[in-house]
VOMAR-675745 format. One line per field, with one value per residue (C-alpha): x, y negated, z; chain; residue number from 0; residue in three letters. Coordinates in pm, 1 decimal, always signed. Example, Ala and Ser with C-alpha at 12.3 -4.5 7.8 and 13.67 -1.06 7.14 Angstrom:
BEGIN
c1 [+1230.0; +1367.0]
c2 [+450.0; +106.0]
c3 [+780.0; +714.0]
cadena [A; A]
num [0; 1]
residuo [ALA; SER]
This chain:
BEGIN
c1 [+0.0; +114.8; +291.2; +74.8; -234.9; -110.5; -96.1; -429.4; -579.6; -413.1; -521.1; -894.7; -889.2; -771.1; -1032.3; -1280.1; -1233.9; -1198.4; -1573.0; -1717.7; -1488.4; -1747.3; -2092.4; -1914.2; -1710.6; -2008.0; -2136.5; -1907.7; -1839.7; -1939.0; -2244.9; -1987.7; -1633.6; -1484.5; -1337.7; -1003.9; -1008.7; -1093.3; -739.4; -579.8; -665.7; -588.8; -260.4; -158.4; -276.9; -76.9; +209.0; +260.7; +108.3; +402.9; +660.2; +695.6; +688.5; +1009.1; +1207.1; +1158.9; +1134.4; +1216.0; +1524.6; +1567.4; +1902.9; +1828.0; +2109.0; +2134.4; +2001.8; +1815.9; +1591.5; +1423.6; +1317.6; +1172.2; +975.6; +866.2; +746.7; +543.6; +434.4; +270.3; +124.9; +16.4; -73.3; -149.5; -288.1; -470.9; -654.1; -739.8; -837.5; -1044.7; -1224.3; -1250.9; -1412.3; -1613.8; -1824.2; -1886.7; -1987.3; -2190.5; -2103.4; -2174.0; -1964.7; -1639.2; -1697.4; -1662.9; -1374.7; -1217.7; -1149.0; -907.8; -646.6; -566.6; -551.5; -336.2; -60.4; -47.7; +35.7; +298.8; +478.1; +470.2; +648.2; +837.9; +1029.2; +954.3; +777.8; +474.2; +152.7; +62.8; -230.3; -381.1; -348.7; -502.3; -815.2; -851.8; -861.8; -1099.9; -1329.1; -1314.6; -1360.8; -1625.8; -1795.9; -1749.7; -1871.1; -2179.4; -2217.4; -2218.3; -2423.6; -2228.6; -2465.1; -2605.5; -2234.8; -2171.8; -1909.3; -2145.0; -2309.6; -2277.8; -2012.1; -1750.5; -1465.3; -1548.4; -1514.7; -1169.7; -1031.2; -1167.9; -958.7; -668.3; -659.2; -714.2; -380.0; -241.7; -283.5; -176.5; +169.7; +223.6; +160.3; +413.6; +651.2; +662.1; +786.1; +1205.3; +1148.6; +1032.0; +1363.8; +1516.5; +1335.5; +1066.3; +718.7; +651.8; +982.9; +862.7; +520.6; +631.6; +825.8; +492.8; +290.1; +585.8; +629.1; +255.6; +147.8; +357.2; +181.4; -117.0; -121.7; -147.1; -500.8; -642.7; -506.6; -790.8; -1076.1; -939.8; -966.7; -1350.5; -1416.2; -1674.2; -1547.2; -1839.3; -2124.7; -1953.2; -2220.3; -2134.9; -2141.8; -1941.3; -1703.9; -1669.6; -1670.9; -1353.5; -1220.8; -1283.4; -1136.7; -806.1; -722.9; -866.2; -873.5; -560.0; -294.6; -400.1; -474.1; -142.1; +28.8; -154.2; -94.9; +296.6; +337.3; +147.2; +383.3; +630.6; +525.6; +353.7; +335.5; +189.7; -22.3; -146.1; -224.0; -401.5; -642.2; -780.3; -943.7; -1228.4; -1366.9; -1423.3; -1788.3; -1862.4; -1788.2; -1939.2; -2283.6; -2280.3; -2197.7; -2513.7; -2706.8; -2594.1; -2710.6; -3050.9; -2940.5; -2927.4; -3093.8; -2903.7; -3018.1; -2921.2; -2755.2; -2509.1; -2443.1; -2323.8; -2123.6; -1939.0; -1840.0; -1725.3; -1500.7; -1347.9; -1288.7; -1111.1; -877.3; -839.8; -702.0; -504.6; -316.6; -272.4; -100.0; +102.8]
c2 [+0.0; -350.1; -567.8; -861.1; -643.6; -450.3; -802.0; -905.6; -619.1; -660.5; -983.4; -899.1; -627.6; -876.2; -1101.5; -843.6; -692.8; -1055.9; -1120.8; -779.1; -862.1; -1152.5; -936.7; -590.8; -747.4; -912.5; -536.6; -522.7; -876.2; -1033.3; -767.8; -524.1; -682.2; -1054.6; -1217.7; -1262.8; -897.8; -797.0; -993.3; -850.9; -494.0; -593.3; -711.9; -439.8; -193.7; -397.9; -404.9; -48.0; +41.0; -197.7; -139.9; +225.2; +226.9; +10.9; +161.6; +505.3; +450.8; +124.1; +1.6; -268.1; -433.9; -831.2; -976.6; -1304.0; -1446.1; -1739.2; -1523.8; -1400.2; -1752.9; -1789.3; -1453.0; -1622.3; -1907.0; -1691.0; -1448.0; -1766.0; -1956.2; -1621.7; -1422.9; -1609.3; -1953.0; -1807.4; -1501.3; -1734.1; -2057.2; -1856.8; -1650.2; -1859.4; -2178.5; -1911.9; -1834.6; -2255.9; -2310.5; -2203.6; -1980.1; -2294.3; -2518.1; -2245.9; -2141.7; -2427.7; -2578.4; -2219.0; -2340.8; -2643.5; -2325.7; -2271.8; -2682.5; -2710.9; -2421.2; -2614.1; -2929.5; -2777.8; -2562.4; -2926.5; -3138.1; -2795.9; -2813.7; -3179.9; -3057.2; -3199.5; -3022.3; -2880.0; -2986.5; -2709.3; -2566.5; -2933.1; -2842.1; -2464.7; -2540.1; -2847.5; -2603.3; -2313.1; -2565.9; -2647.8; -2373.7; -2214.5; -2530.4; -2492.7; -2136.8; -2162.1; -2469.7; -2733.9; -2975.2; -2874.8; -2891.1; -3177.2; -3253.0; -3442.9; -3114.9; -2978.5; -2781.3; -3021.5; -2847.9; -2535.4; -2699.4; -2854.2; -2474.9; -2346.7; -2664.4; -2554.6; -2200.6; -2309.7; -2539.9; -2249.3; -1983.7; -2200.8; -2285.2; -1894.9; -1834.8; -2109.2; -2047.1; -1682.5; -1669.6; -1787.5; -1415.7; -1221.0; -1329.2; -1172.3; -862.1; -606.9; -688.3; -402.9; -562.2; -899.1; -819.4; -575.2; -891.4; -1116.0; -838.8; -739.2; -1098.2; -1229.4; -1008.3; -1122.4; -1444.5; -1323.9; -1090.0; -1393.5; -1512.7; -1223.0; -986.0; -1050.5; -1038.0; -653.3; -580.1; -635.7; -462.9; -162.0; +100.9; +354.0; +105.2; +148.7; +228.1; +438.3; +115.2; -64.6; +189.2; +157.3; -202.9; -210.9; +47.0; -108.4; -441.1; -293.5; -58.1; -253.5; -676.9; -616.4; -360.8; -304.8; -668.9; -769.2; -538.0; -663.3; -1012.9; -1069.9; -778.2; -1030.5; -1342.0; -1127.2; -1063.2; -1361.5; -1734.2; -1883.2; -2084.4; -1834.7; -1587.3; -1826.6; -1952.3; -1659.8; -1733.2; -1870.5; -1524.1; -1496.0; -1654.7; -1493.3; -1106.9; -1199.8; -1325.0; -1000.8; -783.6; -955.9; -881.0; -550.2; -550.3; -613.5; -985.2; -1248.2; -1258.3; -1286.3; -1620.2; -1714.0; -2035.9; -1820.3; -1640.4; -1949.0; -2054.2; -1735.1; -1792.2; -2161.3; -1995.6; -1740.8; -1980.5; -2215.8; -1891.0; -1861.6; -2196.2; -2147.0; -1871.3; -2041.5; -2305.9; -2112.6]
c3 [+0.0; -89.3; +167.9; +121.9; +180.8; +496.1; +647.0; +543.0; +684.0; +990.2; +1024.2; +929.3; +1182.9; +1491.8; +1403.3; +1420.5; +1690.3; +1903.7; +1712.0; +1883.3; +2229.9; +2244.3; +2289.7; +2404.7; +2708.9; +2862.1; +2905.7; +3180.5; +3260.0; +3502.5; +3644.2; +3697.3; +3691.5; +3724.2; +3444.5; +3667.1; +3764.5; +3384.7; +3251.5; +3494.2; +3394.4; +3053.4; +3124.7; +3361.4; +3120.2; +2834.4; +3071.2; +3124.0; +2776.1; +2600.1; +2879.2; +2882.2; +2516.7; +2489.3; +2811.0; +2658.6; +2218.1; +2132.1; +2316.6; +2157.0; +2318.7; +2417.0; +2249.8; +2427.7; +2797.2; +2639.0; +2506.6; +2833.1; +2880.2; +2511.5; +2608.8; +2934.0; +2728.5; +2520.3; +2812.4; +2966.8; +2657.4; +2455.4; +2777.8; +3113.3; +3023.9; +2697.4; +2856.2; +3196.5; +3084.4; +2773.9; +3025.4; +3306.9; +3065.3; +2847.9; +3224.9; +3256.1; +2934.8; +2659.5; +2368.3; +2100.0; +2281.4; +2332.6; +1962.2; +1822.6; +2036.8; +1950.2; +1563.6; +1660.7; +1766.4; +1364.8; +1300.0; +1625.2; +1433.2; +1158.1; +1381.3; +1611.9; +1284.4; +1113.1; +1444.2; +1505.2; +1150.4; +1071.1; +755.9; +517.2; +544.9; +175.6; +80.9; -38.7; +325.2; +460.5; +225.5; +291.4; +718.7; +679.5; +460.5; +692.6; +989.6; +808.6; +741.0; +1092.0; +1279.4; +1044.9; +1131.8; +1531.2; +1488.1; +1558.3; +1593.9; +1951.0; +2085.1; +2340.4; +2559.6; +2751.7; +2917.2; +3313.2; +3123.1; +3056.3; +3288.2; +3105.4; +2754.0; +2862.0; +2973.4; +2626.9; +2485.6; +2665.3; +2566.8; +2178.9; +2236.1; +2451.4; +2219.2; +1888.3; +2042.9; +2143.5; +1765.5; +1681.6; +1904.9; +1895.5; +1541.8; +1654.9; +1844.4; +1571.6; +1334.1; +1583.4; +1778.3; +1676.8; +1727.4; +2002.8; +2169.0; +2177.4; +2283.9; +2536.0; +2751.6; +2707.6; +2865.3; +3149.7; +3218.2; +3173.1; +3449.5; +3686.0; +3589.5; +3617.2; +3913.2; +4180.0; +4019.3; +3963.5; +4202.7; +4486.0; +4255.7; +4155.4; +4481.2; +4521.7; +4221.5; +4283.8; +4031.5; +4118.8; +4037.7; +3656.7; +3403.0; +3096.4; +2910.3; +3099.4; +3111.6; +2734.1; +2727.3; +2961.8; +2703.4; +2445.1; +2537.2; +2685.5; +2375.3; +2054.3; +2218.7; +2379.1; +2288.1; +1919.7; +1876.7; +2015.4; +1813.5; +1465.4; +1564.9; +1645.3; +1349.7; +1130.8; +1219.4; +1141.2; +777.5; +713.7; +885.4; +1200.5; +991.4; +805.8; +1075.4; +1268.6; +999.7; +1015.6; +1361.0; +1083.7; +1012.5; +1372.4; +1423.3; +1116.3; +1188.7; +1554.7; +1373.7; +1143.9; +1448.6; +1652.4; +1328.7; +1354.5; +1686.5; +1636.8; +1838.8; +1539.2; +1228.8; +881.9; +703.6; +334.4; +542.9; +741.7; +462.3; +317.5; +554.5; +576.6; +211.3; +284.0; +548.8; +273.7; +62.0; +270.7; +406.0; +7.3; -46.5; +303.2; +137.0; -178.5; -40.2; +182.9]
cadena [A; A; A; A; A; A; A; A; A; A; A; A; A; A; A; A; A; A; A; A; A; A; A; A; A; A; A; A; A; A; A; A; A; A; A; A; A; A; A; A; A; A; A; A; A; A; A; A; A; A; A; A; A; A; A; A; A; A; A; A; A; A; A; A; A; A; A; A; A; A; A; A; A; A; A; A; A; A; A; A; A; A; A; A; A; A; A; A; A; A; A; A; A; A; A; A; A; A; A; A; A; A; A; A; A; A; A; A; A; A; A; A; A; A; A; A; A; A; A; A; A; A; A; A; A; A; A; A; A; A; A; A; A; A; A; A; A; A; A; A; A; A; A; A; A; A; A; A; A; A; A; A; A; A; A; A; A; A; A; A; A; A; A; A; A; A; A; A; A; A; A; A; A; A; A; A; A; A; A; A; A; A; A; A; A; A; A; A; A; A; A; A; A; A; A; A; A; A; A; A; A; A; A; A; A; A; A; A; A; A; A; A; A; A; A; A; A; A; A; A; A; A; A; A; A; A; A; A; A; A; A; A; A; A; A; A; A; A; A; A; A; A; A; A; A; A; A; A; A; A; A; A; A; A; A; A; A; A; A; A; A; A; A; A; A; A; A; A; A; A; A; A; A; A; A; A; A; A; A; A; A; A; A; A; A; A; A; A; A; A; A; A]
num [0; 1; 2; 3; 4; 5; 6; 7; 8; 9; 10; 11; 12; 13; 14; 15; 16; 17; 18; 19; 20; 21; 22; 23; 24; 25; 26; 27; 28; 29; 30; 31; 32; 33; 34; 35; 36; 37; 38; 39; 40; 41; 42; 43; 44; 45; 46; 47; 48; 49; 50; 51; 52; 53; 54; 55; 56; 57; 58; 59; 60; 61; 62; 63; 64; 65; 66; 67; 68; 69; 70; 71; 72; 73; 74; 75; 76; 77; 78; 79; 80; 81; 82; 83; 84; 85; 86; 87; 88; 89; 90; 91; 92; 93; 94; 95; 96; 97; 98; 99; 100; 101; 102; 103; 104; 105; 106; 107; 108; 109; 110; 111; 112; 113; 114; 115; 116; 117; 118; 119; 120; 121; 122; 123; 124; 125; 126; 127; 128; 129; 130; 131; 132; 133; 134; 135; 136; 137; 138; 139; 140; 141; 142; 143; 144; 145; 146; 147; 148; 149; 150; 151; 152; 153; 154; 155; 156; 157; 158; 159; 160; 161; 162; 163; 164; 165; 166; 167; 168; 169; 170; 171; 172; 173; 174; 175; 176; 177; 178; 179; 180; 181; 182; 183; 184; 185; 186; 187; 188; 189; 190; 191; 192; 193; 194; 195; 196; 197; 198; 199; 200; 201; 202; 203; 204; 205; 206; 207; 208; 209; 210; 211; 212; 213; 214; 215; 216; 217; 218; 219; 220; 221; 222; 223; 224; 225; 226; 227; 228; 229; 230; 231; 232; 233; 234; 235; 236; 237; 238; 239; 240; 241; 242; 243; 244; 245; 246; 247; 248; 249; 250; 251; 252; 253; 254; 255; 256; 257; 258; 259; 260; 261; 262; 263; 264; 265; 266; 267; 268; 269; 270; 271; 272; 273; 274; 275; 276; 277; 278; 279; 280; 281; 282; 283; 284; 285; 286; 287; 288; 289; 290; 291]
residuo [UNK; UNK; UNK; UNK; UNK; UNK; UNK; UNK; UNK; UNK; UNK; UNK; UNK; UNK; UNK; UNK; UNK; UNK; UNK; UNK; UNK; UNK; UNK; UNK; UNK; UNK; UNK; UNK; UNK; UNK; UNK; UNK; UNK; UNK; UNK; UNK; UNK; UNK; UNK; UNK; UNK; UNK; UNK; UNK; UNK; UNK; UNK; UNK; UNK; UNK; UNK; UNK; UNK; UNK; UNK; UNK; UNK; UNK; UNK; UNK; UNK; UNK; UNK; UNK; UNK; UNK; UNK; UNK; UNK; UNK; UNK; UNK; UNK; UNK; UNK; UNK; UNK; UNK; UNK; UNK; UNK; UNK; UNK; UNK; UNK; UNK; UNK; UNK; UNK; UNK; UNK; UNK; UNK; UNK; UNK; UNK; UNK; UNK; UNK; UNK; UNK; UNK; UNK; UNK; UNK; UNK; UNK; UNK; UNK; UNK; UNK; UNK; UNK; UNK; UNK; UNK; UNK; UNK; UNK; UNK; UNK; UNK; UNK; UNK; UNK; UNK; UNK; UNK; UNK; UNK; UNK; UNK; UNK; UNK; UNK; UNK; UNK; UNK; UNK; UNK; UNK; UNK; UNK; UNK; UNK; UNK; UNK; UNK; UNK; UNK; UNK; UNK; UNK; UNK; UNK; UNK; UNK; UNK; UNK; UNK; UNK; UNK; UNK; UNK; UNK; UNK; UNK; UNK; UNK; UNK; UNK; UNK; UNK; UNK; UNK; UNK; UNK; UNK; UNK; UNK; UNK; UNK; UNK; UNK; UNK; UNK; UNK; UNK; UNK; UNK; UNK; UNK; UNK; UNK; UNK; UNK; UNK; UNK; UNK; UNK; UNK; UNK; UNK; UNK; UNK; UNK; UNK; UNK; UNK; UNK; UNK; UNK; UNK; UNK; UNK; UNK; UNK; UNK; UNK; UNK; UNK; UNK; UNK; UNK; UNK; UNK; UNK; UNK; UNK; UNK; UNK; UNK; UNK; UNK; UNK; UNK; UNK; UNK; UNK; UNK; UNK; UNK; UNK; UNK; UNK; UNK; UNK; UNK; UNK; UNK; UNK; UNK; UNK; UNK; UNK; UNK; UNK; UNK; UNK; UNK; UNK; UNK; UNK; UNK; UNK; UNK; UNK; UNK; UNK; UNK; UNK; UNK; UNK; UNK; UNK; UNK; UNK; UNK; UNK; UNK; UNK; UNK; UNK; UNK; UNK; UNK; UNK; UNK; UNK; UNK; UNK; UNK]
């Protein structure tokens, strides 16, 4: 299979399975488990997951001490502040207002890749994220967001993991020149948890694992193995092969595949209107890649 289309897949799966993480974690979360104690299972499982994998396979030697600070730096943006300030906002606001604050993380890449190498912004890649902005902001109905609402602290977190998680996809690329993706993502997760252990680490505690429905059991499942490891994996493998940019445009086709999935569902309803707003957001990912 083609290069180019190994990475698109890759990318098409992540997004996916962050569109379903949206309706299948809130089977668990927060009836049965607190979204604290929920990261911190997925970052201890990530941890151990990532961690035994390169003590025992990968091995990859660290070739220089600066580096352990560029994975701390990553650990903390692409791990810790991401997962808790995305979690934490997504239970004090509503799901318009975090979806559409959600789409400034691609525009935010572009931003930090442009100051980072003090480079122009093509224009064909200006075009494609102002069309896919558009088209997603259409399609989560962007008109009944306000930052005005009870929910403005929660808006600001949701804010702050967009910036959080655009900088880790920035910044992560100087450690991919250099190290496998499974040895890059196996120091976020080792050194994330130790950020987020203190947060979380009470909340675990209270957690009643008995009360666990079968549902919820797969939800929790599902979140550590497809949202976190696999996603993880897809995602730094994709910078690796491809761009920052590029990789984070795609966060576009995410309120998309989450409408289809609620369709699928039986939740939402499939209207000739959110059909064409999925298209606007192909098209802009289109022009995206053109101009990359």
């Amino acid at each position: 299979m083609d290069s180019k289309i190994k990475v698109h897949l890759a990318m098409f799966s992540v997004a996916l399975f962050y569109a379903a993480n949206y309706s299948i974690a809130k089977w668990a979360m927060p009836e049965f488990i607190s979204p604290f104690a929920f990261i911190t299972v997925r970052v201890g499982c990530g941890a151990l997951f990532f961690g035994a994998y390169y003590f025992f396979v990968a091995r990859e030697k660290i070739v220089a001490k600066r580096d352990y600070l560029d994975f701390a730096v990553c650990a903390f943006f692409g791990v810790a502040l991401n997962m808790l300030a995305f979690f934490e906002g997504l239970s004090l606001t509503s799901a318009i207002n975090a979806s559409v604050l959600m789409l400034l993380s691609p525009i935010l890449v572009v931003i930090y890749t442009a100051l980072g190498t003090r480079s122009r912004i093509n224009r064909h890649v200006l075009i494609g994220i102002f069309v896919s902005f558009l088209g997603a902001a259409l399609l989560v109905n962007v008109r009944s967001f306000s930052l005005a609402s009870d929910g403005l602290k929660g808006d600001l977190l949701i804010m702050l993991n967009a910036a959080s998680f655009a900088f880790h996809l920035y910044y992560v690329a100087r450690l991919l020149k250099k190290y496998k993706a499974t040895t890059v993502t196996a120091f976020m997760f080792m050194i994330g948890f130790l950020f987020v252990l203190p947060v979380g680490y009470s909340d675990f505690l209270t957690v009643q694992w008995s009360t666990f429905t079968n549902q919820a059991i797969f939800s929790l499942v599902f979140v550590v193995i497809f949202v976190t490891i696999l996603n993880y994996i897809l995602n730094v493998w994709a910078v690796q092969h491809s761009t920052s940019t590029q990789v984070g445009s795609y966060i576009y086709l995410q309120p998309l595949l989450a409408t289809l999935i609620a369709v699928a569902l039986g939740i939402d309803i499939l209207t000739w209107s959110k059909l064409g707003y999925g298209l606007l957001i192909v098209l802009g990912l289109t022009l995206v890649n053109k101009g990359r």
